[in-house]
C-alpha positions as a printed NumPy array, in Angstrom:
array([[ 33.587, -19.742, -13.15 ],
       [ 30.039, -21.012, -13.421],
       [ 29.733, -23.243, -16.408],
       [ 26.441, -21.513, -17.057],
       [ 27.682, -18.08 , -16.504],
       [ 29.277, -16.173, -19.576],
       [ 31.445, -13.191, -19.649],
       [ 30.589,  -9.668, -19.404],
       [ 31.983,  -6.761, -20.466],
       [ 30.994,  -2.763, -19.166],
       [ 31.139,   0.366, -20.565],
       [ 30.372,   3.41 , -18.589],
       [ 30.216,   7.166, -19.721],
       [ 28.395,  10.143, -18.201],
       [ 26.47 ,  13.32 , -19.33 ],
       [ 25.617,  17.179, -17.325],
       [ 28.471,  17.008, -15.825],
       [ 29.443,  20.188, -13.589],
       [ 31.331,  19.287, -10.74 ],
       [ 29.839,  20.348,  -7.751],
       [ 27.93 ,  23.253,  -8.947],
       [ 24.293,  21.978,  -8.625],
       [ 22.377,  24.64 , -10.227],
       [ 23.988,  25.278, -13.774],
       [ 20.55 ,  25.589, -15.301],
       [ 21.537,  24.473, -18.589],
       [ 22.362,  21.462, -16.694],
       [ 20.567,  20.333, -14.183],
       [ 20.891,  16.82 , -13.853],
       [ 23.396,  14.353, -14.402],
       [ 23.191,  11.182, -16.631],
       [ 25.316,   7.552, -16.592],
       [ 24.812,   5.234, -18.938],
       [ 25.991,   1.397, -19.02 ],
       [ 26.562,  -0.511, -22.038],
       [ 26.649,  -4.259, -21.419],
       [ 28.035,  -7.13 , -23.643],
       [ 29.143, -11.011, -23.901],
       [ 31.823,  -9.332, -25.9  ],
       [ 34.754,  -7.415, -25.626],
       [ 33.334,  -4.216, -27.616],
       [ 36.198,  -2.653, -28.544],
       [ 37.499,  -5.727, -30.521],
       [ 33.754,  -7.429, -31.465],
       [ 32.575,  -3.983, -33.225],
       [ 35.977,  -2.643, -34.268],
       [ 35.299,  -3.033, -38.026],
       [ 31.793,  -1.619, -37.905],
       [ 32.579,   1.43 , -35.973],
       [ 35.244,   1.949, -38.254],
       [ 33.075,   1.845, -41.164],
       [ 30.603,   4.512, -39.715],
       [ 33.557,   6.859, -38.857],
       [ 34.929,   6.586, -42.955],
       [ 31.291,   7.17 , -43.829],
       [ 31.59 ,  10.47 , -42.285],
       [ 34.485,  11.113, -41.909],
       [ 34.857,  11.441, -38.286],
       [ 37.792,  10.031, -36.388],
       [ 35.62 ,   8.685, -33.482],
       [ 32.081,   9.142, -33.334],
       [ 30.852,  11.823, -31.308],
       [ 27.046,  12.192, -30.717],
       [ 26.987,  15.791, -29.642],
       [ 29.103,  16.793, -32.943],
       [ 27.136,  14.088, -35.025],
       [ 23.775,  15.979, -34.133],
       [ 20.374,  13.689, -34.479],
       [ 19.889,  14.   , -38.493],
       [ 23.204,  12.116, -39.109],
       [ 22.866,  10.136, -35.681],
       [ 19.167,   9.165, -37.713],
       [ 21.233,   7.733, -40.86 ],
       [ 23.187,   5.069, -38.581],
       [ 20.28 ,   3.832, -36.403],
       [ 20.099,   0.386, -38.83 ],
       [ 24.293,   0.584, -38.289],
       [ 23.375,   0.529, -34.056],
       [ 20.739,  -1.814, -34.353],
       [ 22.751,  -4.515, -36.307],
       [ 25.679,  -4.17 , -33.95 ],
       [ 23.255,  -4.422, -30.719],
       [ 21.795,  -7.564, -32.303],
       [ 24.958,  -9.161, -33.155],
       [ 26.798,  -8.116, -29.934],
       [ 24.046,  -8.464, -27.278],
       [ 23.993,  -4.971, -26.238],
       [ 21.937,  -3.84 , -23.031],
       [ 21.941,   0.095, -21.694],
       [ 21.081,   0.915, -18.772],
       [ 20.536,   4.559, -17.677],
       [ 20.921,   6.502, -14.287],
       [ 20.103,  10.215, -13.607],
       [ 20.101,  12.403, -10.775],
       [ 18.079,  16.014, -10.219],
       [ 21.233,  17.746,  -9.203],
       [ 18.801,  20.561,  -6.843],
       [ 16.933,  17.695,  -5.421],
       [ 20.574,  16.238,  -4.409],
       [ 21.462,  19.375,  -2.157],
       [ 18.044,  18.732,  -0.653],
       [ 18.382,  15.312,   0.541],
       [ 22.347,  15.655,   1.349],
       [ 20.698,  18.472,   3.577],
       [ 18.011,  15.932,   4.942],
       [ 21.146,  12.938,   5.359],
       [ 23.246,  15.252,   7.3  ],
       [ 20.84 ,  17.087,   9.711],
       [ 18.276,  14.433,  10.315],
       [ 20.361,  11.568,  10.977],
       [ 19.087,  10.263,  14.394],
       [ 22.278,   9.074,  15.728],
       [ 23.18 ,  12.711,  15.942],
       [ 20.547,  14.51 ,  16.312],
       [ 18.295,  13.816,  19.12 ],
       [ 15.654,  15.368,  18.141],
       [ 15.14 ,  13.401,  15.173],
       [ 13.105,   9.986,  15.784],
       [ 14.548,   6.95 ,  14.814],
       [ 11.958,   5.901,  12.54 ],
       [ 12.013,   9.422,  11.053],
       [ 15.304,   8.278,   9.573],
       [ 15.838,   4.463,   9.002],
       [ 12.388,   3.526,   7.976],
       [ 10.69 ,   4.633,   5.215],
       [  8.853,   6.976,   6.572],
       [ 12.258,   9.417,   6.211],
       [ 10.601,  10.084,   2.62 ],
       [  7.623,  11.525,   3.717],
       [  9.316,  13.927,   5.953],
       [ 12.373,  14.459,   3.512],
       [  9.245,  15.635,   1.076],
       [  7.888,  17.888,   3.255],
       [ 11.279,  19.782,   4.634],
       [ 11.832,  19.565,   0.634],
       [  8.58 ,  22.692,   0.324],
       [ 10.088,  24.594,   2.472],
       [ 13.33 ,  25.027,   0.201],
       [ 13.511,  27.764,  -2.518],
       [ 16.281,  28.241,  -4.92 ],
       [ 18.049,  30.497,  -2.632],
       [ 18.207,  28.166,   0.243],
       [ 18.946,  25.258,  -1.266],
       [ 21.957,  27.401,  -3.148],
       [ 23.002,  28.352,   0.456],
       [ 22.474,  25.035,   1.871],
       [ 25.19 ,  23.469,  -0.49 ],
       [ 27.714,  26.221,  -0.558],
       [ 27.766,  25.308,   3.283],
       [ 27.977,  21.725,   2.891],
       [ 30.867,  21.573,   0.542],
       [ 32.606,  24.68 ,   2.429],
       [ 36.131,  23.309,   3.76 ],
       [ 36.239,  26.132,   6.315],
       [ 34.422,  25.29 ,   9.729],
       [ 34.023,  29.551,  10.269],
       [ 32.724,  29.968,   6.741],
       [ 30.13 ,  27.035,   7.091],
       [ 29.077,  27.392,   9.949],
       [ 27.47 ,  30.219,  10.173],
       [ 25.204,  29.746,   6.173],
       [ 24.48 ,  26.46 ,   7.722],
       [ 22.768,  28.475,  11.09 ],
       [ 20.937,  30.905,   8.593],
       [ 19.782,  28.076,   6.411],
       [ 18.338,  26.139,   9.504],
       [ 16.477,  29.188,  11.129],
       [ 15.149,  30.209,   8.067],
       [ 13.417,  26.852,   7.354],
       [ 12.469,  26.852,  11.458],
       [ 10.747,  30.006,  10.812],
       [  8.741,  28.229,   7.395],
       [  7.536,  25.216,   8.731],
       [  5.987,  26.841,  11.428],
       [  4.277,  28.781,   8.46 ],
       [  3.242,  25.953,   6.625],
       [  0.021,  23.869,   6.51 ],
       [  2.124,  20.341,   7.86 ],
       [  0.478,  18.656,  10.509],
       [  1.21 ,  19.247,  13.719],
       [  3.732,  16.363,  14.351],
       [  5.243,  17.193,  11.358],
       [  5.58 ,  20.935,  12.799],
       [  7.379,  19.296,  15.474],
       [  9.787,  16.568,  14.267],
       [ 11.001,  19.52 ,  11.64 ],
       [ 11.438,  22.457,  14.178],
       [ 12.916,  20.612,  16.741],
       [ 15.814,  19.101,  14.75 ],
       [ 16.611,  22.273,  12.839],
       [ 16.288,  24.215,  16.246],
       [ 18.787,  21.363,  18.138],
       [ 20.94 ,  21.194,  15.232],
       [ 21.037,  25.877,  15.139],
       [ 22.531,  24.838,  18.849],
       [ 24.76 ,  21.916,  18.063],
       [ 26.533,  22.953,  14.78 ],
       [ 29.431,  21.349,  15.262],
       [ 27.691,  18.169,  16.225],
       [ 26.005,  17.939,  13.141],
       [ 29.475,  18.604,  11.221],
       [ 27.451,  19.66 ,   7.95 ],
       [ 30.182,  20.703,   5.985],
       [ 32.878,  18.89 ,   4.21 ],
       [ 36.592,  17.851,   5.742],
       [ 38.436,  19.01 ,   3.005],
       [ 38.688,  18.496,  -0.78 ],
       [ 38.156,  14.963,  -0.956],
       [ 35.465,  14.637,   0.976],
       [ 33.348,  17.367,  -1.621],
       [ 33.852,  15.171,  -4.139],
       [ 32.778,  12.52 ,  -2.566],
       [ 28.985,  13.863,  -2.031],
       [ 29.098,  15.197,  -5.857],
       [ 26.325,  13.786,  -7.869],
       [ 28.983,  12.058,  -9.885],
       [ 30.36 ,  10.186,  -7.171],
       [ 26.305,   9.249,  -6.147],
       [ 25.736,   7.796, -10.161],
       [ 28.903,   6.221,  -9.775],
       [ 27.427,   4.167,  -6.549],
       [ 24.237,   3.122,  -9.09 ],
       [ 26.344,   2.258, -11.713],
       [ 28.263,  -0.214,  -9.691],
       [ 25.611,  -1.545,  -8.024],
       [ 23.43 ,  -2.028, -11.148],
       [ 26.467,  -3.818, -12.396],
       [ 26.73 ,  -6.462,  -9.737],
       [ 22.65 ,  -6.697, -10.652],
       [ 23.598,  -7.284, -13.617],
       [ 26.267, -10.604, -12.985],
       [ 25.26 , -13.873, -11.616],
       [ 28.565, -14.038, -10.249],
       [ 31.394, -11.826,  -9.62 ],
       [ 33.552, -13.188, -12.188],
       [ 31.237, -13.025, -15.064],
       [ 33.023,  -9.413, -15.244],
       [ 36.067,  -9.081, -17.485],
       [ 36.231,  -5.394, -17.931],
       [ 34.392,  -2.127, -16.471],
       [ 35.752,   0.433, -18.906],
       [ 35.125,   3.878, -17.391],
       [ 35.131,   7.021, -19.191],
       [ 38.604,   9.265, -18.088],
       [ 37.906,  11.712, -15.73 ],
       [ 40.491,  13.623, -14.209],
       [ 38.147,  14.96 , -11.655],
       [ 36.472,  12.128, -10.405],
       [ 38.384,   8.939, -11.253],
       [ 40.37 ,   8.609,  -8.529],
       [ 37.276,   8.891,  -5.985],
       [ 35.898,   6.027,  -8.495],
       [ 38.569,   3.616,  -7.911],
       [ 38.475,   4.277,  -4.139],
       [ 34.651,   4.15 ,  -4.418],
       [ 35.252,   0.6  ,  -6.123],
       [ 37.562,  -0.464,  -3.307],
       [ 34.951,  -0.271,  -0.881],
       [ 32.339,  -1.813,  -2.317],
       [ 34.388,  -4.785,  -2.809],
       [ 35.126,  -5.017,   0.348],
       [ 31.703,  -5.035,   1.104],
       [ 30.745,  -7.572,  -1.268],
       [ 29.783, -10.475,   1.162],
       [ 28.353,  -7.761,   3.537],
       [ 24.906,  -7.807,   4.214],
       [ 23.966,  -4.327,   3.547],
       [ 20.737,  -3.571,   5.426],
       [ 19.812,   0.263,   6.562],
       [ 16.512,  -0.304,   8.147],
       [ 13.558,  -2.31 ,   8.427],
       [ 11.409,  -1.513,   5.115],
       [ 14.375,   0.193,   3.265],
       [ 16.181,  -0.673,   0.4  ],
       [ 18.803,  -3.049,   0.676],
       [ 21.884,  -3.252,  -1.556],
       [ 23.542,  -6.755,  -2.706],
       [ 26.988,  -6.288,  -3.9  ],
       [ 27.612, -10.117,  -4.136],
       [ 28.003, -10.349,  -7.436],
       [ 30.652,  -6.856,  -7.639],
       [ 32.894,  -7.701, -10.484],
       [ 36.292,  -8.762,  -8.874],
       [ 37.774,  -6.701, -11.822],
       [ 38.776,  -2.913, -11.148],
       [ 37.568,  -0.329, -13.207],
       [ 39.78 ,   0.521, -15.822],
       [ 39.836,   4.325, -16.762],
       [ 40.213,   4.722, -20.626],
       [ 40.294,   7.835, -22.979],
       [ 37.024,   8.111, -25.039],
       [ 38.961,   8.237, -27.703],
       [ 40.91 ,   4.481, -27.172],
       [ 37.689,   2.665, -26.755],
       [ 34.65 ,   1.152, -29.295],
       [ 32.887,   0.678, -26.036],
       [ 32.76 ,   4.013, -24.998],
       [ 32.095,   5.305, -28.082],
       [ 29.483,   3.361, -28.546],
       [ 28.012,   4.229, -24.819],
       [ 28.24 ,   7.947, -25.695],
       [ 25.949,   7.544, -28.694],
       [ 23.204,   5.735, -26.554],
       [ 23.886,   7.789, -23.724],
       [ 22.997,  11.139, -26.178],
       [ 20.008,   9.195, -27.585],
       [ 18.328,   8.373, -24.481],
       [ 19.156,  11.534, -22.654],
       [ 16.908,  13.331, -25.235],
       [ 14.302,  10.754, -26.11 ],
       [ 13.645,  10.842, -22.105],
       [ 13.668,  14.973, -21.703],
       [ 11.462,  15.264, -24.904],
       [  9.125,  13.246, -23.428],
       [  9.49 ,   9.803, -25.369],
       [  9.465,  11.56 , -28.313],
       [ 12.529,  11.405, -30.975],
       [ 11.893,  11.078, -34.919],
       [ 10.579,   7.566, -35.929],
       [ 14.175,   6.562, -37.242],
       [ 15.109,   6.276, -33.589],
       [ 12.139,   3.963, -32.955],
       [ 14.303,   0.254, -33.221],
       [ 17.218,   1.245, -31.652],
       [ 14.785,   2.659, -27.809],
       [ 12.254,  -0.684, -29.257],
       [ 14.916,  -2.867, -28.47 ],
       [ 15.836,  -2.063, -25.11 ],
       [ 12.218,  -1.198, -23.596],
       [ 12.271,  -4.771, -22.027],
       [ 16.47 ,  -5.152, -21.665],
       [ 17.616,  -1.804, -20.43 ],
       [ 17.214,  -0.507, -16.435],
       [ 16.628,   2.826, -15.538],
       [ 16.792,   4.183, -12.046],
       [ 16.699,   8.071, -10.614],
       [ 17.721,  10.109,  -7.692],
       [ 15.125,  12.534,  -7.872],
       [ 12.685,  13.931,  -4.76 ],
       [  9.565,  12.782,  -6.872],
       [ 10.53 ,   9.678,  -8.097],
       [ 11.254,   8.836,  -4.199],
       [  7.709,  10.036,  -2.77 ],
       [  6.054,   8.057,  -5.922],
       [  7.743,   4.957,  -4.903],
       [  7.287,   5.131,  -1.571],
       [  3.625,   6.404,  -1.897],
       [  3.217,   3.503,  -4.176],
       [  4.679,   1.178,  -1.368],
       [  2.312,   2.645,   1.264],
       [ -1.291,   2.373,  -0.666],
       [ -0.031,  -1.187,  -1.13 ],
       [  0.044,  -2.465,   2.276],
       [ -2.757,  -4.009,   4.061],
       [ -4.863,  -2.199,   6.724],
       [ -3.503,  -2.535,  10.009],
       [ -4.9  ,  -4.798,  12.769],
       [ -5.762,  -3.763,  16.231],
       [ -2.629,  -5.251,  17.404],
       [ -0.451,  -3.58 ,  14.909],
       [ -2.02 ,  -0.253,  16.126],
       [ -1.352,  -0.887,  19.634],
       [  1.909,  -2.146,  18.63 ],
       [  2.444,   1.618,  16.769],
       [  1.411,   3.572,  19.406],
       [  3.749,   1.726,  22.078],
       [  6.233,   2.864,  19.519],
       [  5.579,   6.033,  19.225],
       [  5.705,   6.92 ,  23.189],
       [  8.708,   4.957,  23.174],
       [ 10.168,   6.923,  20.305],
       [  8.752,  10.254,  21.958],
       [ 10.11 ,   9.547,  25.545],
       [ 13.693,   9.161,  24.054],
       [ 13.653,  12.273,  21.847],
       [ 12.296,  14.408,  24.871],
       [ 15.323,  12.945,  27.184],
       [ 17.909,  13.038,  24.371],
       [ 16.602,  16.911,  23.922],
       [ 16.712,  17.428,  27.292],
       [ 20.307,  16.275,  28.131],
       [ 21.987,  18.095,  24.285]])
């Protein structure tokens, strides 16, 4: 191991979560939190833990039964074991609607299927912009419709929501204020992919693959990523204690398998895009552990809890709270999937850029008759 590197130890619980059914609106998005230490938690803050449990009474603590008056009287009791065990959170969360939207977007607009799709329409960033825009023409109904196809096992039951779906955005966008190109990139890959359905192969395989797309199984993908962010070097991990989930463990571990095969990949999707480093993927396994048999996760659910509700209310939690959020304003990561957090990035990464030269505008155009000319051929011959 690195002689300046020290070990780490994860902790990893999750909140909202309800499966595959996206639109539970008491629940509509999905948290993970990840509570890092130099120490093994569930031996380093045994005795304190065990202390706040005798003062009342609990046999584990449970932030959903402890409520946020009693929650209030142990703040001090979380501070002094985040001080004296080095504790950083981080926090993931995902708009579960939003995720039908883009899983819609992934699947239908992916230009090595559909031809009608440019390429730079999907593996630059200019995908968000036009993500954004399909996103308007999606009510409640279709995006309900446009899910129940997706994670349909049955190609004849699928198939045929998918079709409506698809013409009844066609008919939208040629409704809607877009610009014309805009008009056109849209209605031409919904109308190629209404006459290719089983090229596009929208729906699911069978059960496996469903959970696979879940929002769980997307916050899992952050979580282990943010981890390997987290390590200077893959060993630094001892343990990545995961919350037991009979639903979604298994895909987990499989998940976990794959990225560590991929961990001296270079992991590149497109010029301009985000890339992911795995690197630094702990060469340790999850390990999936019973709430219950774990300080760690205990502790994760209570910071989990806190910052789920200090973030929907807005920043705002009663002043006892106030050390415990203080401390991690400059430690903690947060990161969404969410369809405005990804135009407000991206817009952000636009107004940044320097005006183009003449050359680069030549250059563009070339492009774009380049990019035109093969999506009128590859129309042409589907």
């Amino acid at each position: 191991m690195n002689s300046l590197s020290r070990p780490m130890f994860f902790y990893v619980d999750e909140s909202g979560h309800t499966g595959n059914n996206l639109f539970d609106p008491k629940q509509p998005r999905l948290y993970y939190g990840v509570l890092q230490s130099p120490f093994d938690l569930d031996s380093a803050a045994a005795a304190r833990v065990a202390g706040l449990r005798n003062r009342f009474g609990m046999e584990r603590l449970h932030a959903s039964e402890m409520g946020l008056g009693r929650l209030a009287q142990i703040i001090p009791d979380l501070v002094q074991i985040q001080q004296e065990c080095d504790l950083t959170f981080d926090l993931y969360r995902i708009e579960k609607a939003d995720h039908a939207i883009i899983c819609f977007y992934d699947q239908v607009f992916d230009a090595g299927i559909n031809p009608a799709v440019t390429w730079t329409s999907y593996w630059t960033p200019l995908r968000y912009f036009l993500l954004w825009n399909l996103a308007q023409l999606f009510d409640e109904k279709t995006k309900k419709l446009a899910w129940e196809a997706r994670i349909e096992t049955k190609t004849e039951k699928a198939t045929p929501i998918f079709i409506s779906v698809c013409e009844t955005l066609c008919e939208r966008v040629q409704r809607s204020p877009f610009d014309h190109r805009t008009k056109q990139l849209v209605g031409d890959a919904l109308t190629w992919a209404i006459a290719h359905p089983d090229e596009i192969c929208y729906h699911c395989c069978d059960g496996e693959a469903v959970l696979d797309i879940s929002p769980n199984m997307i916050g899992f993908q952050f979580v282990m990523a943010g981890i390997a962010r987290r390590l200077s070097s893959p060993d630094e991990a001892r343990r990545v204690v995961v919350d037991q989930q009979t639903q979604f463990n298994r895909s987990q571990k499989a998940l976990a398998a794959i990225y560590a095969k991929l961990r001296n990949t270079d992991i590149r999707i497109g010029p301009g895009m985000p890339e992911m480093d795995l690197s630094n993927l702990p060469f340790v396994p999850p390990e999936f552990c019973a709430g219950t048999n774990s300080i760690g996760l205990e502790l994760v659910d209570l910071y989990l809890w806190i910052f789920k509700r200090w973030m929907e209310n807005g920043g705002q939690l009663p002043a006892e709270f106030a050390p415990l959020i203080n401390a991690q304003m400059d430690r903690g990561g947060f990161d969404q999937v969410s369809l405005v957090a990804l135009i407000e990035r991206w817009t952000e990464f636009y107004e940044s850029l320097p005006p183009p030269t003449a050359d680069e505008i030549e250059k563009g155009k070339r492009l774009l008759r380049d990019e035109e000319k093969r999506r009128q051929e590859g129309m042409r011959s589907g």
